[in-house]
LUMTI-171404 format. One line per 2 residues: their letters; for each residue x, y, z of C-alpha. Coordinates in steps of 0.02 Angstrom, whole numbers, plus 50000, padded with zeros to 5 digits. Layout:
! LUMTI-171404
A	X,Y,Z | ...
This chain:
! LUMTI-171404
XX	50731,49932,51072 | 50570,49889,51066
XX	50440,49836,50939 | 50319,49975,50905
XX	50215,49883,50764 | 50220,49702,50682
XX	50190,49732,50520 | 50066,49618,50386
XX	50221,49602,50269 | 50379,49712,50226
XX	50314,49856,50129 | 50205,49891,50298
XX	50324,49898,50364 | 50416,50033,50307
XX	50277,50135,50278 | 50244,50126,50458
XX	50444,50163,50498 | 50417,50300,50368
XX	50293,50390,50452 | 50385,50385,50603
XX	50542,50439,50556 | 50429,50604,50481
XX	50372,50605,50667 | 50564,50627,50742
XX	50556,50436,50792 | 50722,50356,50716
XX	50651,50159,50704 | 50709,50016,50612
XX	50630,49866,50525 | 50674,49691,50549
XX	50621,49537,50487 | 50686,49579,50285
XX	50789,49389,50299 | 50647,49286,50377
XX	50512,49362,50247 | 50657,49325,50097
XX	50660,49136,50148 | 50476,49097,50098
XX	50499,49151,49908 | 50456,49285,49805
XX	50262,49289,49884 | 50258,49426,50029
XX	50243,49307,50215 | 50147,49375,50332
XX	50202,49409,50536 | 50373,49407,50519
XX	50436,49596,50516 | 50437,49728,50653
XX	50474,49918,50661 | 50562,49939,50827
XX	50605,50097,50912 | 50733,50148,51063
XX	50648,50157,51229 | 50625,50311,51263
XX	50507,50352,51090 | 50399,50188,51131
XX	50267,50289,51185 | 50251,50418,51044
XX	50267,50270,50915 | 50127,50172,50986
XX	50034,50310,50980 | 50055,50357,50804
XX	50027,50163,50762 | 49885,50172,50829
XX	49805,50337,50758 | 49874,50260,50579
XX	49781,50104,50642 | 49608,50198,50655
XX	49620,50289,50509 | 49481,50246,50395
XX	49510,50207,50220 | 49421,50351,50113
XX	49274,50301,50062 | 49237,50238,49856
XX	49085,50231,49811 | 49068,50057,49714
XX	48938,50141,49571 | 49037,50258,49529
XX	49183,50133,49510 | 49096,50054,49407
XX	49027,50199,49311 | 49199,50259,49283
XX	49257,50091,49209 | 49106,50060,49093
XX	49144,50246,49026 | 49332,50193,48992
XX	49243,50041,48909 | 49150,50135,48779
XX	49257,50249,48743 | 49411,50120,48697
XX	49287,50005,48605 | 49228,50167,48505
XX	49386,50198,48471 | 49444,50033,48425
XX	49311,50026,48312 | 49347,50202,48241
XX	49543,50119,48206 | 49436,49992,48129
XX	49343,50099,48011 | 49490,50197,47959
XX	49584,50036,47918 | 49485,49941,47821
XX	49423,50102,47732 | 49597,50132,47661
X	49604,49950,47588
């Protein structure tokens, strides 16, 4: 076996291993008893998906189109939009709880 991708932390990794085994490629992750020794806070470098020999080549490939992929792009204004809608709305409902209340005391 050989390591196809070393993975930022666990979950990585098996999204990675995942995506491979949708691709045909049986792989396997290690690394799940070195990460568990550093506490509950994810460490970094220490697991691997590796793959048999013979689908090395395949695998890196995939890695590395799922390496290249770029993330979709958010437009920070309208983030921000969005949440300053969300804002008003709760507040003018909060204060329409409010209303309702202190009205019927």
């Amino acid at each position: 076996m050989q390591i196809a991708y070393r993975a930022r932390d666990l979950a990585e990794a098996h999204i990675i291993a995942g995506m491979l085994q949708s691709r045909g490629i049986e792989s396997h992750v290690g690394g799940h008893y070195l990460q568990g020794a550093m506490g509950e806070i994810g460490a970094a470098g220490f697991t691997n998906v590796h793959v048999e020999d013979e689908d090395y080549s395949l695998a890196r490939k995939l890695v590395a189109e799922y390496e290249s992929a770029a993330p979709a792009e958010t437009h920070p204004a309208s983030v921000e939009d969005r949440a300053n809608r969300y804002a008003t709305w709760f507040l003018l409902f909060l204060a329409i709880v409010m209303v309702v209340l202190f009205g019927a005391l």
